[in-house]
N, C-alpha and C positions, 0 to 999 in steps of 0.2 A: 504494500500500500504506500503510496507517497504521498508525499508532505499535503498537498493539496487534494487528496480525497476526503478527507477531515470534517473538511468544509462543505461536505455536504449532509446535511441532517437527515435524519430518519423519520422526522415528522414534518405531514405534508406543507403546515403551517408556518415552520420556522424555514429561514434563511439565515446562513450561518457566511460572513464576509472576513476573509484573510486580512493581518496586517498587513499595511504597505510597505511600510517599512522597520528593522526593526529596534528593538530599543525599548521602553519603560512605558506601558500603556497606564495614563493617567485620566482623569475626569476629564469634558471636554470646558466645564466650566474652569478648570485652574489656567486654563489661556488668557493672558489679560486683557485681549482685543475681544472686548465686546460685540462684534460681531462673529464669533465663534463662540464665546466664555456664557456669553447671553443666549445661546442658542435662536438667533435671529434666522441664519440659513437653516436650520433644525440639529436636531439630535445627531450624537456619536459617539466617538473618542479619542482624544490628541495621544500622541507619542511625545516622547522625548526621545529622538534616535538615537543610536548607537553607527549608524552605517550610514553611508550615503548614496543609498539607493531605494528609487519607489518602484513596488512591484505593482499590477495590479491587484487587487483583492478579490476578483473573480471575471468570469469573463464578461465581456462586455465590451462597445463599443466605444471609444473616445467621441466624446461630445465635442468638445475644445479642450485644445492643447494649448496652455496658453505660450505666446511667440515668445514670453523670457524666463520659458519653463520654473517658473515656481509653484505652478498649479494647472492641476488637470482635474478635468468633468467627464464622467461616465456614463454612462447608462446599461447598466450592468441587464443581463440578459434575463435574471429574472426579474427586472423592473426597479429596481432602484436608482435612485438618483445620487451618483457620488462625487462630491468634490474631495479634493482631496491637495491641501493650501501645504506647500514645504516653509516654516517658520514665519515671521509674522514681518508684516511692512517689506517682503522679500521682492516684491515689484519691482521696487525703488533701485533694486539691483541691475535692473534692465537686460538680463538673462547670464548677468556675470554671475561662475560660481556655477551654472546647471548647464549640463546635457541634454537634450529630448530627444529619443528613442523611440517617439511613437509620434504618428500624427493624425488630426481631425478627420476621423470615419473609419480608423482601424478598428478591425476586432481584433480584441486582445486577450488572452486566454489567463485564468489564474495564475499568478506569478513571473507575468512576461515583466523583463525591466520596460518602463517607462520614463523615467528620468533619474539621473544623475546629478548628485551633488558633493561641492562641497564643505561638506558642516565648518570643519573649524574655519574654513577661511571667512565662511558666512557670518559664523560669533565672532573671529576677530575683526569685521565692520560693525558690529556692534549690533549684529539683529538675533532677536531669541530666536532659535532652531525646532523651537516645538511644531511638531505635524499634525495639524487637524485632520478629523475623515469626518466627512457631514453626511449623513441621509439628508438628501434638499427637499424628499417628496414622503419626510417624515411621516404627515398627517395620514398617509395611505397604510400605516400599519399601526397596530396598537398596541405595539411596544418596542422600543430600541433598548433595546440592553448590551452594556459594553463590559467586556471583560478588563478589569481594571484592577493599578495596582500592582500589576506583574511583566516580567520580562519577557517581550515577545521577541519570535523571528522572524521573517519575513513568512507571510502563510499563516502561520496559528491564528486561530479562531479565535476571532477579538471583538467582532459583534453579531448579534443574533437579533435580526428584525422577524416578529410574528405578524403575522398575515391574519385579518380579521376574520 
């Protein structure tokens, strides 16, 4: 069985999404950009990586790759909506620091790399590193649960959205 069979659940309800990347899964509220921390785009849960590399979390199409790779949008094939922001105000970086490996209308299969980065050179410009992962189309299930707390890999089952 590999890394990425895991992630598929036994009950019809649940859907079970891979880290991106990997590193220390925390609350999505201890981000301090309120538009994550506040859960404004919806529910999830931020990393603090360890690696500098985003895998996908399941398969699913790239929505938008954004042009200075700090963030990519999914639409994961069983219907979720994933953003997925690499450290905070990282825009501002104008795609210094990230690789992109995928681009707008790939299908992408659980664990393909999608972008590259890198962390310390990004902390040492002065921007936090923490990784959000947002369900954007939260309201479509009736529960986000994130596995939090614990040292993830890239793949380990870190959230579990139920199906109403």
């Amino acid at each position: 069985m590999g890394i990425f069979d895991k992630l598929f659940s036994k009950k019809p309800n649940e859907i079970q999404l891979g880290a991106p990347v990997a590193g220390e899964a925390v609350a999505l509220t201890e981000v301090s950009d309120p538009t994550f921390g506040d859960e404004i785009l919806g529910k999830g849960v931020a990393i603090r990586p360890t690696s500098n590399r985003v895998v996908a979390p399941c398969d699913a199409t790239v929505d938008l790759m954004f042009d200075t790779g700090h963030a990519v949008s999914l639409k994961a094939d069983c219907g979720a909506e994933v953003l997925i922001h690499v450290g905070l105000e990282t825009v501002s970086l104008s795609g210094q620091h990230f690789t992109v490996h995928a681009k707008n209308g790939d299908h992408v299969t659980a664990g393909q790399l999608l972008i590259e980065f890198d962390r310390e050179a990004i902390a040492a410009a002065g921007y936090d590193v923490i990784t959000p992962m947002v369900i954007c189309n939260t309201s479509d299930y009736s529960a986000v649960n994130a596995h939090l707390n614990v040292s993830v890999q890239e793949g380990d089952p870190i959230l579990t959205l139920i199906k109403p």
